[in-house]
C-alpha positions in Angstrom: 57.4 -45.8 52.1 58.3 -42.1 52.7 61.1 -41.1 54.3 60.1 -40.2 58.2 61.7 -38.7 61.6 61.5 -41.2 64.8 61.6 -40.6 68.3 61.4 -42.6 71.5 58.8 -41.4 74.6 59.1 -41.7 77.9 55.8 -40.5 79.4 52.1 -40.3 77.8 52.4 -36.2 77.9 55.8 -36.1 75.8 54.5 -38.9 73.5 51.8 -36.3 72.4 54.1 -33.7 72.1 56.2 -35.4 69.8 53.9 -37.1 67.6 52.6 -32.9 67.0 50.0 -32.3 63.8 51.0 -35.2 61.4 52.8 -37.9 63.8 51.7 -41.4 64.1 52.7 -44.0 67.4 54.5 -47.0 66.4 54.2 -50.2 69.3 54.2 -53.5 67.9 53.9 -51.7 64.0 51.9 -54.9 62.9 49.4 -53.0 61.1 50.9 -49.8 61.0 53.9 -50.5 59.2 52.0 -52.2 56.4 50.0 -49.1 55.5 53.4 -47.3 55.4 54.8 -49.8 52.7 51.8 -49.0 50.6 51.8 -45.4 51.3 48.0 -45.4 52.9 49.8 -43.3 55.8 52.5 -40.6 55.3 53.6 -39.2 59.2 56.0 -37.0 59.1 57.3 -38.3 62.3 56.7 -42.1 64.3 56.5 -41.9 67.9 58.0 -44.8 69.9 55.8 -45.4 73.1 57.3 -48.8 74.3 59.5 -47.2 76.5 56.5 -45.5 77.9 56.6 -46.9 82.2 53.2 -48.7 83.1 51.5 -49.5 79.7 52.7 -53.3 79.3 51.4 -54.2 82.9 48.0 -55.6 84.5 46.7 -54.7 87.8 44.4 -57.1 89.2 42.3 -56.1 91.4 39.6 -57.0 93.6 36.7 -55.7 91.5 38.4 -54.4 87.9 41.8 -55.3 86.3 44.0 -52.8 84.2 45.4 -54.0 81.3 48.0 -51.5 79.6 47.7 -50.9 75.9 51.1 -52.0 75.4 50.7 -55.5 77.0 51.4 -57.9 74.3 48.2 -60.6 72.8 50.7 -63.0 73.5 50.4 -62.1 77.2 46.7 -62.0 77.4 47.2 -65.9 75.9 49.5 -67.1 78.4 48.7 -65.7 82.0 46.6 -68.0 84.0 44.8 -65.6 85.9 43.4 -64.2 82.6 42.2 -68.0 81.7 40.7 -68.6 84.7 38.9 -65.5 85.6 38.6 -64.0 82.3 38.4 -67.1 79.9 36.7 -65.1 76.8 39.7 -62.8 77.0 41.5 -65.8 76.5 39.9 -67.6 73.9 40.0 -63.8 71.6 43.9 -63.4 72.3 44.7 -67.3 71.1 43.0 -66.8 68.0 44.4 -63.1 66.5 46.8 -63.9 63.9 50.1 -66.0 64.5 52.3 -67.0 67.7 55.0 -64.7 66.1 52.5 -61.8 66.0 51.3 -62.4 69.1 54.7 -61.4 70.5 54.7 -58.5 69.2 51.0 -57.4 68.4 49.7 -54.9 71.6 46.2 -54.1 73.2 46.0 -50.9 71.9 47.0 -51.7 68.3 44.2 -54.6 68.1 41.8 -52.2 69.2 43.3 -49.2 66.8 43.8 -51.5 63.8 42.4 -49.7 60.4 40.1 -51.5 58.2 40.6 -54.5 56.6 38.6 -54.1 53.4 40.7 -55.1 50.5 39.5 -51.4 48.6 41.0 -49.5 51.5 43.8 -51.4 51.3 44.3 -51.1 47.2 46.8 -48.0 47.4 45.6 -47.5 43.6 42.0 -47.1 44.9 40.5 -44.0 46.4 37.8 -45.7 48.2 35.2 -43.4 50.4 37.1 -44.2 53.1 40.1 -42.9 51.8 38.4 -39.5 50.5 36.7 -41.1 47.1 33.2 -40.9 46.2 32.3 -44.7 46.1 32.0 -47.6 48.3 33.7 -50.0 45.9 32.8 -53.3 48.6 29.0 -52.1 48.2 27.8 -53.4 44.4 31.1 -55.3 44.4 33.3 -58.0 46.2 31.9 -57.5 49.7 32.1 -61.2 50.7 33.8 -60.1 54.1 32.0 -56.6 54.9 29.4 -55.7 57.4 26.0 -56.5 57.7 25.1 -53.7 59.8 26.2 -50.2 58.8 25.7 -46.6 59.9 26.6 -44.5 56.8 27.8 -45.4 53.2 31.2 -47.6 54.2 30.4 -51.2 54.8 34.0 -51.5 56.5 33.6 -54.0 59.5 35.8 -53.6 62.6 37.7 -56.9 62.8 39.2 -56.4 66.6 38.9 -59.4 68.4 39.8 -57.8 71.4 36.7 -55.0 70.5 34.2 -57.6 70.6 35.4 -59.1 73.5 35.7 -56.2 75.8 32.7 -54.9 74.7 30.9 -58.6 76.3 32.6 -57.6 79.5 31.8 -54.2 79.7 35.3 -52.8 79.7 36.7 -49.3 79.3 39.6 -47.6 77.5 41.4 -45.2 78.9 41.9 -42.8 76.3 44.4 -39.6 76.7 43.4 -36.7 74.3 44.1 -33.6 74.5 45.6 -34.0 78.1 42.7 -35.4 79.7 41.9 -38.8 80.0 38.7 -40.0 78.6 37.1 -43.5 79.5 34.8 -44.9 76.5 32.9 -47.7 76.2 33.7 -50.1 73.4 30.7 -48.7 71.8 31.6 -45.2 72.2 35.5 -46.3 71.0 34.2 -47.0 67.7 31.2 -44.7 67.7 32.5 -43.2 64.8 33.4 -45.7 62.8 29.5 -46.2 62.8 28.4 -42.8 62.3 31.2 -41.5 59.5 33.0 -43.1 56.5 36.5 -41.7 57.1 36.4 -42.9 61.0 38.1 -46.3 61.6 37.4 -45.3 65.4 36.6 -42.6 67.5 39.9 -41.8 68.1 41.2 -38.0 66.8 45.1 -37.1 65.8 47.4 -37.5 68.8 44.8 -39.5 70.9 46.9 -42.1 73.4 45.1 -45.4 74.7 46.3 -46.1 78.3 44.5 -49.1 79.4 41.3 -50.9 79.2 39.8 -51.8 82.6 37.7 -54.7 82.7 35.0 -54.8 85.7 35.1 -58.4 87.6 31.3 -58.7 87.5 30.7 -61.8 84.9 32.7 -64.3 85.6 31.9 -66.6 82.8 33.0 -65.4 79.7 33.3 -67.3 76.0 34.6 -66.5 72.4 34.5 -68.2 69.1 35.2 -67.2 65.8 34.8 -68.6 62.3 37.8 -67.7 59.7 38.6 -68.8 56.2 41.6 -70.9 57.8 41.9 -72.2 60.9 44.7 -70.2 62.5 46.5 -66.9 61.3 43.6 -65.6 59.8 40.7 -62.6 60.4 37.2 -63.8 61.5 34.7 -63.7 59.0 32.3 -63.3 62.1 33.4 -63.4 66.0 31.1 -63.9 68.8 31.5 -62.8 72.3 29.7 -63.8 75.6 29.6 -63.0 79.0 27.4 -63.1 82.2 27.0 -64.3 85.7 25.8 -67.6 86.0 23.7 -68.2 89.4 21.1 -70.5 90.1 21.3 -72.4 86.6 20.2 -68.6 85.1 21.9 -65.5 83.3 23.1 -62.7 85.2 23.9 -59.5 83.3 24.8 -61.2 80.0 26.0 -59.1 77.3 26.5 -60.6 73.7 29.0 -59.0 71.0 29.6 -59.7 68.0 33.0 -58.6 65.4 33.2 -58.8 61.4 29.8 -57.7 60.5 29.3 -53.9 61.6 31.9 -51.2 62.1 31.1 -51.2 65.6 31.0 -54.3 67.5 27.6 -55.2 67.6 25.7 -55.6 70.3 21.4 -55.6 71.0 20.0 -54.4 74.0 16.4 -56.1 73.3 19.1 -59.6 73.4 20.9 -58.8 75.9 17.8 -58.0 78.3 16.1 -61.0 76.9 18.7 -63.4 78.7 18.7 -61.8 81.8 17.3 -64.1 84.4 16.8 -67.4 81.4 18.3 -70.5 81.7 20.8 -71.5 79.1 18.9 -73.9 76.2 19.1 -74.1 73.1 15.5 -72.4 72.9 16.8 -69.4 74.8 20.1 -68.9 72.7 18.0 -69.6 69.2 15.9 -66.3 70.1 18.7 -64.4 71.6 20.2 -65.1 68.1 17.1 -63.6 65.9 17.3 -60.5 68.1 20.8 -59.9 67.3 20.4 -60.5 63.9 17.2 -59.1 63.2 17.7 -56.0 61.4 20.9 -57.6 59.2 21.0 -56.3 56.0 23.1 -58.7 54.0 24.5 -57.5 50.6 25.3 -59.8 47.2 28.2 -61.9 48.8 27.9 -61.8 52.6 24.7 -63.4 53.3 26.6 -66.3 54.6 27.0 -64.2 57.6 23.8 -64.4 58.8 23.7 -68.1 59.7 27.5 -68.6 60.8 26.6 -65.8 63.1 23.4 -66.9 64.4 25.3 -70.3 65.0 28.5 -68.5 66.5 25.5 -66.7 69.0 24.1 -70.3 70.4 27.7 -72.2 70.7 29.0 -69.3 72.6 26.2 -68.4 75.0 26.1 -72.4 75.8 29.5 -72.3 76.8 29.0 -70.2 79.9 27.6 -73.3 81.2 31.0 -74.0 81.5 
């Protein structure tokens, strides 16, 4: 680890301030802090936004909740209002990592976490998406990588949180460069899809406020299937949520984590559910369309039928 300056924020503005042209901000560190020990990351300065007013709270509100990006996973886990009105959130935040982590771990570092792939993470490998020429996880040991890719990197985005918030149709409340932008998921790691470097679409100095999560599908599930059965990444996560109404899906949306750099979602599957009753027929197809176009590689084709089974045994629980 090289030797760096720290400061503490107390507003949004002065944390970009301080953090300059080669900063970095430090919350919970879960993530960050390991990429300093192997000197992936060198900031010349870490940027402490905890004491930063408003960012560990949630608003609820009639129609949309705030959640700041410095509430903890373990808070997600534990509030009852979240469980009952929000249950998928719920479900994501119990399974990320350990209890101890969860006390620690934040919204906004879930969602900024860098890649996962063990090449990236091999500080005696210059991967592509550290600058190389090669895509080692390509023609190699790519048991764990994507099966959906937009350029050369076959990095998959493993934020349980991502998924999630992408089935519910949230926004992040991004500040960069002193405005505040408001991205979809899929526009939050738009870039990730489009070039290797990107483990986001977030730019130097970019600040996540908040995600805001509209109140308009009620019914809301997520599973995931790991290696081990707690303190571990998902090999694939699915995400579900919809209105229910009549014994028929309302506005479902379907998202799935671990196979794609961006969570990945079908609009041809999500539009196919709208207004079909939940059965085992409807879920099977919803399934294919999601996974139609997968493109599984020497190690990963596992993937393809945990995911399609993930799909059906999440969509069936919004029966509830």
């Amino acid at each position: 680890m090289k030797a760096f300056e720290y400061a503490t924020a107390l507003s949004p503005s002065s944390a970009r301030d301080l953090i300059a042209d080669n900063g970095a901000y430090i919350a919970g560190g879960n993530d960050l802090l390991g990429r300093l020990k192997e000197y992936l990351d060198a900031p010349a300065r870490l940027v402490n936004i905890k004491a930063i007013p408003g960012l560990d709270t949630i608003q609820y509100g009639d129609d949309c909740w705030t959640i700041g990006s410095l509430v903890t996973i373990a808070t997600l886990e534990k509030d009852e209002k979240i469980r009952s009105a929000l249950p998928g959130l719920h479900q994501a935040a119990a399974e990320i990592a350990s209890p101890q982590i969860r006390n620690v771990a934040t919204v906004g570092g879930n969602l900024a976490q860098h890649s996962r792939c063990w090449y990236y993470r091999q500080r005696d490998v210059q991967c592509l998406k550290k600058n190389g020429d090669l895509c080692y996880a390509r023609n190699s040991d790519n048991r764990y990588h994507s099966l959906f890719s937009g350029n050369d990197c076959i990095s998959p985005v493993v934020s349980s949180l991502g998924a999630t918030f992408a089935a519910l149709d949230a926004t992040a409340v991004v500040l960069s460069g002193g405005q505040e932008l408001r991205w979809s998921m899929a526009e939050f790691y738009a870039d990730a899809w489009k070039m290797h470097l990107a483990h986001n679409s977030l730019k130097p100095g970019d600040l996540i406020l908040r995600v805001e999560i509209p109140l308009s599908r009620p019914r809301s599930a997520y599973l995931q299937a790991s290696d081990k059965h707690v303190f571990d990444w998902a090999l694939v996560s699915c995400a579900a949520a919809a209105d229910y109404v009549d014994g028929k899906l309302v506005s479902p949306r379907v998202a799935l984590g671990s196979i794609s750099p961006v969570p990945h979602q079908m609009d041809k599957a999500n539009q196919f559910l709208e207004g079909k009753p939940l059965d085992s027929t409807t879920v099977a197809h919803a399934a294919d369309l999601l996974l139609a176009n997968a493109r599984p590689l020497e190690h990963n084709a596992y993937k393809v039928p945990m995911a399609h089974a993930l799909i059906c045994r999440t969509l069936l629980k919004l029966k509830g």
